[in-house]
C-alpha positions as CSV (number, residue, x, y, z in Angstrom):
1,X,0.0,0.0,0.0
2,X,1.4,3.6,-1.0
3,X,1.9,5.4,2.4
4,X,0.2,8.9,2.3
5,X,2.0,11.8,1.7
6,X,2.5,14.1,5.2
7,X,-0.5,16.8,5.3
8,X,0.8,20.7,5.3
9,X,1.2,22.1,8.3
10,X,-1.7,25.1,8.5
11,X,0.3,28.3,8.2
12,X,-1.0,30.5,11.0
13,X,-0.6,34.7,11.3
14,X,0.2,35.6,14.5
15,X,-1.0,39.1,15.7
16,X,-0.5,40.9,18.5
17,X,1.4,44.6,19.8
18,X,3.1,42.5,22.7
19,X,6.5,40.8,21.6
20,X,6.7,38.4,24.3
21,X,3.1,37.8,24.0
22,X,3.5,36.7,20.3
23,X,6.6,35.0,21.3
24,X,5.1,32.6,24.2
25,X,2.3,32.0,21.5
26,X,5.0,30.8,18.7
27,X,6.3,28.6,21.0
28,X,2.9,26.8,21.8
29,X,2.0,26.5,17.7
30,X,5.6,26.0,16.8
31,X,5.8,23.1,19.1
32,X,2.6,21.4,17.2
33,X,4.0,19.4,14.0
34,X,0.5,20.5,11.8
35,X,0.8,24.1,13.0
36,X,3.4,26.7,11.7
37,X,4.0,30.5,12.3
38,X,4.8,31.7,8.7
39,X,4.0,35.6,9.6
40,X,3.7,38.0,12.8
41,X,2.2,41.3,13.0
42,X,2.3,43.8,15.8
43,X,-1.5,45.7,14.9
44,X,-4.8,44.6,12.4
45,X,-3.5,47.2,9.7
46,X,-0.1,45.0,9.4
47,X,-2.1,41.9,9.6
48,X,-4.4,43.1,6.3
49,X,-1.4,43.5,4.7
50,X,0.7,40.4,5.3
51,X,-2.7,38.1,5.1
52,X,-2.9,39.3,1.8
53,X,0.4,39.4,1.0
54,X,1.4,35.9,2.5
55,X,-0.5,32.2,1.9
56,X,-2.0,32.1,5.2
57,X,-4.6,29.6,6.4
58,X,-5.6,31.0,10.0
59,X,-5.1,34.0,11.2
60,X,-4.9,34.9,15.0
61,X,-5.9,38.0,16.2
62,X,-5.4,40.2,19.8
63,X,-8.0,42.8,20.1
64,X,-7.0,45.7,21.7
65,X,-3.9,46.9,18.9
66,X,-2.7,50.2,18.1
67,X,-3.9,51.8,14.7
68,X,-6.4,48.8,14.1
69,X,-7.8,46.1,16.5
70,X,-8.7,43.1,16.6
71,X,-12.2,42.7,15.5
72,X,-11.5,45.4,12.6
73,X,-9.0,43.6,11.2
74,X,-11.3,40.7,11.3
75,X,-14.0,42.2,9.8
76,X,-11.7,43.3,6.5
77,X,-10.1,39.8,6.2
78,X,-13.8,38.5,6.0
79,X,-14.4,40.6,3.4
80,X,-11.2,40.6,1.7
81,X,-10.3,36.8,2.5
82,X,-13.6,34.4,2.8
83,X,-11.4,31.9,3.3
84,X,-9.0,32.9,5.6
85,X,-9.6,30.9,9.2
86,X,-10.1,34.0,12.5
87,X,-9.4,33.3,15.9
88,X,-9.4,36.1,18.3
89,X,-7.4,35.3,21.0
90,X,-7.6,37.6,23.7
91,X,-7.4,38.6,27.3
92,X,-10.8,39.9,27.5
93,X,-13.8,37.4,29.3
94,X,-16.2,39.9,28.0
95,X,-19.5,38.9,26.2
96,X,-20.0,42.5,24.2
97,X,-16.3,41.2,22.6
98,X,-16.9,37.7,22.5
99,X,-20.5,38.6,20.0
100,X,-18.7,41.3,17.7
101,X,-16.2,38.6,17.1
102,X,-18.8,35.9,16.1
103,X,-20.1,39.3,13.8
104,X,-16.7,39.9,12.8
105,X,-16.4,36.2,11.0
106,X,-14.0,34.8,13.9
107,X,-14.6,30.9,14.2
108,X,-13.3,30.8,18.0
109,X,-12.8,33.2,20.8
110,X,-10.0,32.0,23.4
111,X,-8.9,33.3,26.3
112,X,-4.5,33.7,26.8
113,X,-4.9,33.0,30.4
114,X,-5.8,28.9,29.3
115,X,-4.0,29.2,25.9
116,X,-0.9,26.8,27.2
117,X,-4.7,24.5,27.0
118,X,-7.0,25.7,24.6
119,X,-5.3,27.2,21.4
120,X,-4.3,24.1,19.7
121,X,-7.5,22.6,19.9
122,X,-9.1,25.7,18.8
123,X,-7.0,26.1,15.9
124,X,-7.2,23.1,14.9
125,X,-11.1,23.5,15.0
126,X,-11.1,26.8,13.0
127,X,-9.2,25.5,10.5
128,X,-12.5,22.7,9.9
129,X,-14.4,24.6,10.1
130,X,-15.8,24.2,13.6
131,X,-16.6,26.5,16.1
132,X,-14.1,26.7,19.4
133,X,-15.5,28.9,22.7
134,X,-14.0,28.7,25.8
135,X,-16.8,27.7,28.1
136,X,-18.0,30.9,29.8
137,X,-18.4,32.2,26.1
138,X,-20.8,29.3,25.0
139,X,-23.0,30.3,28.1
140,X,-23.4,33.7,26.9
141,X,-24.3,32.9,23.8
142,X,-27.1,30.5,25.4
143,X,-28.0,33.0,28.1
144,X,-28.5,35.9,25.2
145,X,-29.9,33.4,23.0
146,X,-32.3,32.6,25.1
147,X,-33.4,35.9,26.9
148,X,-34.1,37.9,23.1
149,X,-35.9,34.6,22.3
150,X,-37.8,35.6,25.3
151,X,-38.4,39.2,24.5
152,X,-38.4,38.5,20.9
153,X,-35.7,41.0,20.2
154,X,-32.7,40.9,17.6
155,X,-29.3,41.6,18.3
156,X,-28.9,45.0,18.6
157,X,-27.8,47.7,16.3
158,X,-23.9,48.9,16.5
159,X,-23.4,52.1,18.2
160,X,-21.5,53.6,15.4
161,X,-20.6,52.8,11.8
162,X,-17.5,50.5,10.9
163,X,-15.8,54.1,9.0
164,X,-16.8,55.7,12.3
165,X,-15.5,52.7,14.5
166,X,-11.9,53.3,12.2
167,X,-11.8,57.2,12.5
168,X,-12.8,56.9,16.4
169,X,-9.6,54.9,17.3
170,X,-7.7,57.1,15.5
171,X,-8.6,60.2,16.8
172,X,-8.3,58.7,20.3
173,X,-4.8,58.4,19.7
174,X,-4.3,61.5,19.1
175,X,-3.7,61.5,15.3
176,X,-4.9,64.6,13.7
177,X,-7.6,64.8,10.7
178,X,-4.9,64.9,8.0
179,X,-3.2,62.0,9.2
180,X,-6.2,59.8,9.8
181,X,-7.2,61.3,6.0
182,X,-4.1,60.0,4.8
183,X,-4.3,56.2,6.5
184,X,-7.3,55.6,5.8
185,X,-7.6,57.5,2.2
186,X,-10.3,60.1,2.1
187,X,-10.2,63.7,2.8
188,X,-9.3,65.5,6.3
189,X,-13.1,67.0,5.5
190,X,-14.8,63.9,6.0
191,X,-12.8,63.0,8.5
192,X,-14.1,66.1,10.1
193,X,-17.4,65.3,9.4
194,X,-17.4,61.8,10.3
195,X,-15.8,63.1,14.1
196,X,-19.3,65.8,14.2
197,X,-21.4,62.8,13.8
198,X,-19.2,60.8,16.2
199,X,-20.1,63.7,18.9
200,X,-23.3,64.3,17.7
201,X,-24.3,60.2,18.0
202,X,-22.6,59.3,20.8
203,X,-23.6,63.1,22.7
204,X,-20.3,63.8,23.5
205,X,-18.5,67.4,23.2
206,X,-14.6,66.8,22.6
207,X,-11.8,64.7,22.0
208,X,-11.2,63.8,25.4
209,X,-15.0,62.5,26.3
210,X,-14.3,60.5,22.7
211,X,-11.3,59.2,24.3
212,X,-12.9,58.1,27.2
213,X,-15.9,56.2,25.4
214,X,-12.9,54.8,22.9
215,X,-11.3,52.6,26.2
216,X,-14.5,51.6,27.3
217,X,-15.4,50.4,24.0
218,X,-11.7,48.3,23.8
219,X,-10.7,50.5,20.9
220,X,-7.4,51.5,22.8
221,X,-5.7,50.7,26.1
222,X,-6.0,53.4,28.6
């Protein structure tokens, strides 16, 4: 009998702003003989790029990044990459996270405090197409299941547009009109105008209470 040929070993993008984070994660997939790190990014813009620069099978994703998080970056691979594999892989047990990562095409939401446990199985998982939660996550999605079944409601509505998500982080970081024109190609004047309706929406008056509402939302780190 002709002995099958070794399967490829999934190519996995790492991202994450820590070093030593994405280093103690390389050494858990590195150490797996069907898993391989092929590229590492250190924010979601840089991950775009390399996913769709590189021939990458899963891609996994921190949240809270400079520039782009997380869940943004997932959202553009989904669009740009249907079949690139997301998992977000995160040290946030939060169930507002957890359901704009489901929304955002992830296949599995781990935590890093059990990744040593959980991460192989999970990529494995996402890479078949099967969906990995750590448990608290998979009770929150029965618990919210279950209560809008109750009240016959829908999942609600995002607080602000994806554009408006984008411009929101940036100005929280203190990049000016200009340069958030520049990154994101359009005009400092809809910036502008996109940061009036940010105020306006959200009923803030300035930078600062945008700031504020930005780390509460996970967009940056305070």
């Amino acid at each position: 009998m002709t002995p099958r040929a070794p399967r490829t070993p999934v190519r996995v993008l790492l991202v994450d702003d820590h070093t030593l984070v994405r280093r103690g994660v390389r050494l858990i997939l590195d150490g797996e003989a069907d898993l391989t790190v092929v590229a590492e990014a250190g924010d979601g813009a840089e991950a775009v790029e390399l996913a769709r620069a590189r021939d990458v099978d899963l891609a996994v994703l921190d949240i809270a990044m400079p520039r782009m998080t997380g869940l943004q970056a997932a959202r553009e691979l989904s669009r740009r990459l249907p079949d690139l594999r997301i998992l977000i892989l995160t040290m946030y047990d939060n169930e507002q996270y957890f359901f704009e990562a489901l929304k955002a095409g992830a296949s599995g939401y781990v935590l890093k405090s059990v990744a040593d446990r959980d991460l192989v199985e999970a990529c494995r998982a996402a890479v078949r197409d099967r969906p990995f939660f750590y448990p608290g996550a998979e009770r929150a999605l029965v618990r919210s299941y279950l209560d809008r079944l109750h009240r016959g409601d829908s999942l609600p509505e995002r607080a602000v547009t994806e554009r408006e998500e984008e411009i929101l982080k940036l100005v929280a970081e203190g990049h000016t009109s200009k340069e958030i024109g520049e990154m994101l190609f359009i005009s400092a004047k809809t910036v502008e105008r996109h940061r009036a309706n940010l105020l306006q929406k959200l009923g803030m008056r300035d930078r600062l209470e945008l700031t504020r509402y930005a780390i509460r939302a996970g967009l940056i780190e305070p």
